[in-house]
Every structure is written in structure tokens, then in C-alpha cells.
Residue frames as qw, qx, qy, qz and C-alpha x, y, z in Angstrom:
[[0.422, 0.096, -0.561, -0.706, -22.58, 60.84, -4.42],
 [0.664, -0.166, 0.558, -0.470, -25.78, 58.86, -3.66],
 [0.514, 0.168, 0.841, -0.019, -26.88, 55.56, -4.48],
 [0.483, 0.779, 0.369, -0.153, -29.52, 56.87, -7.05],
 [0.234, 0.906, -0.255, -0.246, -26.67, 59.15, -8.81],
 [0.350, -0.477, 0.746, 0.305, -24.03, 56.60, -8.77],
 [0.515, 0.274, 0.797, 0.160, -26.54, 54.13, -11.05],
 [0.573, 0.719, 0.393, 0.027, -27.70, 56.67, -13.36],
 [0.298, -0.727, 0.311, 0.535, -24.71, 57.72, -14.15],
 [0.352, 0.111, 0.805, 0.465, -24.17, 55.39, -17.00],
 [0.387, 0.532, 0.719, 0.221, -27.32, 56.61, -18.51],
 [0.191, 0.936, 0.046, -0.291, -26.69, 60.45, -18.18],
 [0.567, -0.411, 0.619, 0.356, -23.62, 59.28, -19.83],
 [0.392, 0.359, 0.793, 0.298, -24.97, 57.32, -22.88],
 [0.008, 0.881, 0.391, -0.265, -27.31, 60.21, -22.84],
 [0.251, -0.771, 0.221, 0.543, -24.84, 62.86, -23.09],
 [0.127, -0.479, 0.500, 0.710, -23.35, 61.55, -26.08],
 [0.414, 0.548, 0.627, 0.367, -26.14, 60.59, -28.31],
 [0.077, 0.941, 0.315, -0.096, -27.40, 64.06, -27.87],
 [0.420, -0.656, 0.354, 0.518, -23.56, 65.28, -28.29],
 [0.408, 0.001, 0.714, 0.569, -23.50, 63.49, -31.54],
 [0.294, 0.602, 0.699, 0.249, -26.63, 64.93, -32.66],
 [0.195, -0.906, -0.138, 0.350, -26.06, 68.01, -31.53],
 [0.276, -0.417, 0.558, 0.662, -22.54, 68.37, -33.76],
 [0.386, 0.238, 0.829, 0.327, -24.58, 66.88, -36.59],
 [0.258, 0.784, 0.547, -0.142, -27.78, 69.09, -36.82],
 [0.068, -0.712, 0.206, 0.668, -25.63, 71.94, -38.01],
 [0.018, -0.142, 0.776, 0.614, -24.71, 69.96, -41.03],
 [0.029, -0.269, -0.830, -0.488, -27.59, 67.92, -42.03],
 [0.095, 0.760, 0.440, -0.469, -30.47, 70.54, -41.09],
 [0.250, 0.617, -0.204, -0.717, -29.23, 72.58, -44.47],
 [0.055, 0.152, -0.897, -0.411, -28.87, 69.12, -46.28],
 [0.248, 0.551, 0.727, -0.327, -32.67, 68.43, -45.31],
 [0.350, 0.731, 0.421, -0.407, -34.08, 71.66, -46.67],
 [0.019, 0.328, -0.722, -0.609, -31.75, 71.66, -49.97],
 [0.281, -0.019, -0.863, -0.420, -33.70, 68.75, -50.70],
 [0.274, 0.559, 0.582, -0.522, -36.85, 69.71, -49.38],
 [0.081, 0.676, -0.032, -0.732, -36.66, 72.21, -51.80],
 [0.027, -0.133, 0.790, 0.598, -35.79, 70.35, -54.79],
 [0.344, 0.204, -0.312, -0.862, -38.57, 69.95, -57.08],
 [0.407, 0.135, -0.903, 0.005, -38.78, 66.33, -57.52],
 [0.292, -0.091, -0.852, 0.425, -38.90, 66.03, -54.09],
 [0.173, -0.033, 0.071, -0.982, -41.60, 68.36, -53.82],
 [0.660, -0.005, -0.435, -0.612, -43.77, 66.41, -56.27],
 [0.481, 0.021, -0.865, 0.141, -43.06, 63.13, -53.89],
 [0.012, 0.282, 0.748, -0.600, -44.14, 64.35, -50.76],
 [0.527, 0.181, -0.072, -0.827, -47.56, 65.84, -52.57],
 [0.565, 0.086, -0.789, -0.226, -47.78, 62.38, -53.95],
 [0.315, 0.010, -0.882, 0.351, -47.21, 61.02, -50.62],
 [0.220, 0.080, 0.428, -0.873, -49.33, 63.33, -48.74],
 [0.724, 0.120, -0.190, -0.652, -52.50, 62.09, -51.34],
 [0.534, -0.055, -0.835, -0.116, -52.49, 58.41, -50.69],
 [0.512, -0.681, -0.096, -0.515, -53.98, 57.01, -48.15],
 [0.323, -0.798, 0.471, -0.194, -52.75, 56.53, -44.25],
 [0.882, -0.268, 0.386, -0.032, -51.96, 52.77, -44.24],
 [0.678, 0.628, -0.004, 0.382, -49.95, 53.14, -47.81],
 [0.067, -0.874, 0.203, -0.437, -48.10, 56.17, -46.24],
 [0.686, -0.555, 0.431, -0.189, -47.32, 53.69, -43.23],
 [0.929, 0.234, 0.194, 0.211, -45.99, 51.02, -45.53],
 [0.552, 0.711, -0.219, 0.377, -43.77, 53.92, -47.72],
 [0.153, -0.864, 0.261, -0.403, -42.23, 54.48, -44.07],
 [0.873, -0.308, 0.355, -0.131, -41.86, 51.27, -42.84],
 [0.935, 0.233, -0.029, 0.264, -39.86, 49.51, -45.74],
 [0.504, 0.702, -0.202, 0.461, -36.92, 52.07, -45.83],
 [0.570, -0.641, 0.332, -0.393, -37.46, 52.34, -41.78],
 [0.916, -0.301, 0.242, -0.109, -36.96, 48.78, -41.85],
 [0.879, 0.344, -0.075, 0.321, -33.76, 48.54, -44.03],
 [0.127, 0.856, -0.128, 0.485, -32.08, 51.73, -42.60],
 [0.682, -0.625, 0.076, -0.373, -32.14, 50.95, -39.13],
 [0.959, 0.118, 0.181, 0.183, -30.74, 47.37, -39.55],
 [0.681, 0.545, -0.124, 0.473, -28.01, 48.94, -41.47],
 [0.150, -0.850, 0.325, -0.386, -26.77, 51.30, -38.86],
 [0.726, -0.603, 0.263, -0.201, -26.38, 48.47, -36.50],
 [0.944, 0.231, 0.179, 0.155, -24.69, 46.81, -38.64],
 [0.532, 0.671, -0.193, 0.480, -22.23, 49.68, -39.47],
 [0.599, -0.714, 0.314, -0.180, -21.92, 49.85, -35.39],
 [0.931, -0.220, 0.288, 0.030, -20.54, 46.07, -35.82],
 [0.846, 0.400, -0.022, 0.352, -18.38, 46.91, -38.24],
 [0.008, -0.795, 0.340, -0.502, -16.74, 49.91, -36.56],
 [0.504, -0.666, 0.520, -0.180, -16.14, 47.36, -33.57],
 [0.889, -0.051, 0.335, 0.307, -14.36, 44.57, -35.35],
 [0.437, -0.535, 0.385, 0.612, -11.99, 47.57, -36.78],
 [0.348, 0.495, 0.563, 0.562, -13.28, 47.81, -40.34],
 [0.274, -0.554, -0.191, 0.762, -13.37, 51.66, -39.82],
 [0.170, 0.097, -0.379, -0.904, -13.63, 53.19, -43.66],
 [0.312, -0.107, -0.871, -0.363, -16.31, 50.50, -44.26],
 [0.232, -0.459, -0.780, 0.356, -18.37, 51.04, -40.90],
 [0.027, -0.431, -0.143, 0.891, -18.36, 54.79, -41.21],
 [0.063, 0.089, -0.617, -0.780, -19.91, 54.07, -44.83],
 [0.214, -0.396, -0.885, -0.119, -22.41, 52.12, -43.70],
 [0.265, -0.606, -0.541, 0.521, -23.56, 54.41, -41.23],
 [0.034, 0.529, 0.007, -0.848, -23.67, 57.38, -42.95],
 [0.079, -0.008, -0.983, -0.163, -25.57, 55.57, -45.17],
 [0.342, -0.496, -0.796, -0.055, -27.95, 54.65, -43.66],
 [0.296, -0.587, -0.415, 0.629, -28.16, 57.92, -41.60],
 [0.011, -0.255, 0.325, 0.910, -28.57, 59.56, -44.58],
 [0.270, -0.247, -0.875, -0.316, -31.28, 57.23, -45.76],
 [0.328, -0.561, -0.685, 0.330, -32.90, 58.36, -42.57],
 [0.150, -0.556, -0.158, 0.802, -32.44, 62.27, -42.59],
 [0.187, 0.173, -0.566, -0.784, -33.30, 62.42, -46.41],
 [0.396, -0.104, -0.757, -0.510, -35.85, 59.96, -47.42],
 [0.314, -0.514, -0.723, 0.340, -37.80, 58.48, -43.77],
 [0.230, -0.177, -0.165, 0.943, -37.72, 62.42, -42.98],
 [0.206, 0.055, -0.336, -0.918, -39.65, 63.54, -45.98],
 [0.461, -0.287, -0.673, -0.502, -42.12, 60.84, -46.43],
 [0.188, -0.630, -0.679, 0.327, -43.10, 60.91, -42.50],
 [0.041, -0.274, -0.150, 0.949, -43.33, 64.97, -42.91],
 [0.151, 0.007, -0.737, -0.659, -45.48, 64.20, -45.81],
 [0.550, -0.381, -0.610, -0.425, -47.83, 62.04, -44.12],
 [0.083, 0.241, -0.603, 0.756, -47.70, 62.81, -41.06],
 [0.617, -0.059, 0.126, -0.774, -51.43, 64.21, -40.39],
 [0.848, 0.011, -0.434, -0.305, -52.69, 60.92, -42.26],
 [0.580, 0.165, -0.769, 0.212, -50.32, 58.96, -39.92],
 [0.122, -0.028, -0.675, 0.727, -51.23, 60.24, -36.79],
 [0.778, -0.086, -0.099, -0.615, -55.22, 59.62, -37.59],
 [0.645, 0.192, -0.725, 0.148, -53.58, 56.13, -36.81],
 [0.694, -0.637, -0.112, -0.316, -54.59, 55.69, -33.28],
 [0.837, -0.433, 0.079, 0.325, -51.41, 53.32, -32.10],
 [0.627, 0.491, 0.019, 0.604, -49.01, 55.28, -34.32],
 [0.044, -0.770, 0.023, -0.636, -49.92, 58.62, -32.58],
 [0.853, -0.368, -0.340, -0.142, -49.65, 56.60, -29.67],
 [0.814, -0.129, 0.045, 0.565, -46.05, 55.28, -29.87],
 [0.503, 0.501, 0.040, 0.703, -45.12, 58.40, -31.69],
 [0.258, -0.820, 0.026, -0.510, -46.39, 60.77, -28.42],
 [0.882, -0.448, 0.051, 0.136, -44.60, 58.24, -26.13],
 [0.832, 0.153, 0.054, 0.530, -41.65, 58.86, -28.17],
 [0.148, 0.710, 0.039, 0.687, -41.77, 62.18, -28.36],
 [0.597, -0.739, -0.073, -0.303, -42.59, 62.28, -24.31],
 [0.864, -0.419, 0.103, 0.258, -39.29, 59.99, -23.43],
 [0.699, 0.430, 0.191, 0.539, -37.40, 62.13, -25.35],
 [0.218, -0.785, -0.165, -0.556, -38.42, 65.24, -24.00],
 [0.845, -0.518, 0.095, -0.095, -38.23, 63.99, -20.65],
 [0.861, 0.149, 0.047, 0.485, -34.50, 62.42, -21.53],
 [0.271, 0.594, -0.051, 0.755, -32.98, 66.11, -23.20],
 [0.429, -0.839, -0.061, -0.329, -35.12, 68.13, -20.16],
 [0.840, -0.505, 0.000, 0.198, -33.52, 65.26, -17.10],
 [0.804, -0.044, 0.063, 0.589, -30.10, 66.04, -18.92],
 [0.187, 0.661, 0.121, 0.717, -30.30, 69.50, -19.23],
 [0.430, -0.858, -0.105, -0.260, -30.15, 69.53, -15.62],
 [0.869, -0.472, 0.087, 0.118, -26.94, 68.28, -15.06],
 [0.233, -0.759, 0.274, 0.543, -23.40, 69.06, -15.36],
 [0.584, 0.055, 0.678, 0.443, -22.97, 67.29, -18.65],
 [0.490, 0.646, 0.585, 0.003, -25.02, 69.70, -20.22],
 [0.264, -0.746, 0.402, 0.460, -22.16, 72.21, -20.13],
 [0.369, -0.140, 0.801, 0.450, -20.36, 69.52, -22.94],
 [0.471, 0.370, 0.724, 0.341, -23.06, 69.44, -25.32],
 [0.178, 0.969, 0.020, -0.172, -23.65, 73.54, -25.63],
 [0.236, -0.527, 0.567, 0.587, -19.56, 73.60, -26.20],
 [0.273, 0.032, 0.816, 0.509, -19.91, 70.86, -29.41],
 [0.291, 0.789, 0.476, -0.259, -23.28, 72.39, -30.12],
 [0.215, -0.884, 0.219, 0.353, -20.89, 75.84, -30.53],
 [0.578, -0.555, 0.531, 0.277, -18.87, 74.34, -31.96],
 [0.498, 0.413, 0.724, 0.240, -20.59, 72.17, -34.67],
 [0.192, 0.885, 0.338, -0.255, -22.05, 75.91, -35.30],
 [0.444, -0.664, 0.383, 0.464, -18.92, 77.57, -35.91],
 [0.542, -0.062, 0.703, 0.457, -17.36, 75.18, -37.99],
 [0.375, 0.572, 0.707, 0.180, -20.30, 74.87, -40.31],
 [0.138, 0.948, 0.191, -0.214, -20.50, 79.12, -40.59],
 [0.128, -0.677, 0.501, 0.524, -16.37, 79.13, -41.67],
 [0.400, 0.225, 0.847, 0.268, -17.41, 76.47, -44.41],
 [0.197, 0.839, 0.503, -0.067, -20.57, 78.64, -45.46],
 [0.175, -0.913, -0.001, 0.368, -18.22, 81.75, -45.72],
 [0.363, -0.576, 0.572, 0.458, -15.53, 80.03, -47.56],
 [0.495, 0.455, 0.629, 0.389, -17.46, 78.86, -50.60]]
């Protein structure tokens, strides 16, 4: 193994299992998204949202961006000092807060947000090191592991769907 492989090892690592975790996940909360897309309510919110204007739209994204976030790390800290029912709450939580509410109101405003010169900025940079991340690891043996739990996640989620 060379030099260069030995040091990014850690990061195809790290790598491996965010995209593992998200990968097991998207099965589930990808129908819990468009449930509540669908809902009515929520319908009328993201029309709302979509009619203000972009710097409002940046604000409705920011406060809940900024409380969510914060909270995860926090439910990180609690899952490593062993508080385990109480860490998982927090985090799902707040990862719900993210996949439900952040979700809708950036789909919402998007367009308006990305008339935002540095937004579209950061948000094509993000989208580029991400890309670039999934691609670099999709070349390597790890990607083997995250089709299985992909598969897997799939599975599950289709004997659940059947059994209701």
C-alpha cells in the first residue's frame, strides 16, 4: 500500500460510513419527505415561502439551520458520554427537523436563493465536494459495503410496506 493510500484511508473510511448511514436512511425518510410534501398545509407554506422575497427566504432557513445543526452535535455528545436513549432523541430530532422542515423551505426558495450570488456559490461548492467525495468513493473497495446496506435498507423498508 502506498504512502498516499495509507493517509487517505481514514477519510475513505469516515467517508464510507456517512454515506453508509445515509444510504440505510434514504429508504425511510425519502417516503416521510413526500407524505409531507403532500400534505396540504405544507403545500400552502412552501407557496407562501416561495412568494417572499430572497433574503426573508434566507432568514426562514437559517434560524431552524441554525438550531438543528447545533442539536445534532450535541446529540453526538451525548451518545459519547453513554446517555444512549437521550442522544438518539436528540438526533433524530434534529435530523428530522432537517429532512422535514430545512428541506421544504430550501425547495421552496430555492430559485430566489440561488439569485443570491455567495449562496449559489457555497451551495455549487457544496454540491461539487460532494460529488467529487461519493464519485472518489465509488471507486474503491468500500463501495461494495454501501450497495449491500443500500440493499438492504431497501428490502427492509419493502417487507414493512407489504405488511401494513
Amino acid at each position: 500500500m502506498t504512502l498516499k493510500r495509507l493517509l487517505l484511508l481514514p477519510l475513505q473510511i469516515i467517508l464510507a460510513i456517512l454515506v453508509v448511514i445515509d444510504e440505510i436512511a434514504r429508504p425511510i425518510y425519502r417516503p416521510l419527505i413526500r407524505r409531507f410534501a403532500a400534505l396540504r398545509i405544507v403545500e400552502m407554506a412552501e407557496h407562501a415561502v416561495a412568494s417572499l422575497p430572497r433574503f426573508v427566504i434566507l432568514v426562514l432557513l437559517l434560524v431552524p439551520l441554525a438550531i438543528a445543526e447545533p442539536l445534532k452535535i450535541y446529540g453526538l455528545l451525548l451518545l459519547g458520554e453513554g446517555r444512549l436513549v437521550r442522544g438518539l432523541i436528540v438526533l433524530a430530532a434534529a435530523h428530522l427537523a432537517s429532512f422535514l422542515l430545512i428541506e421544504r423551505i430550501y425547495s421552496a426558495g430555492k430559485a430566489k436563493l440561488m439569485t443570491i450570488g455567495w449562496f449559489a456559490w457555497i451551495m455549487d461548492r457544496i454540491d461539487w465536494v460532494r460529488r467529487t467525495l461519493i464519485d472518489w468513493l465509488k471507486r474503491t473497495p468500500v463501495w461494495a459495503v454501501v450497495i449491500a446496506a443500500r440493499d438492504f435498507a431497501a428490502r427492509v423498508v419493502a417487507v414493512f410496506r407489504t405488511a401494513r
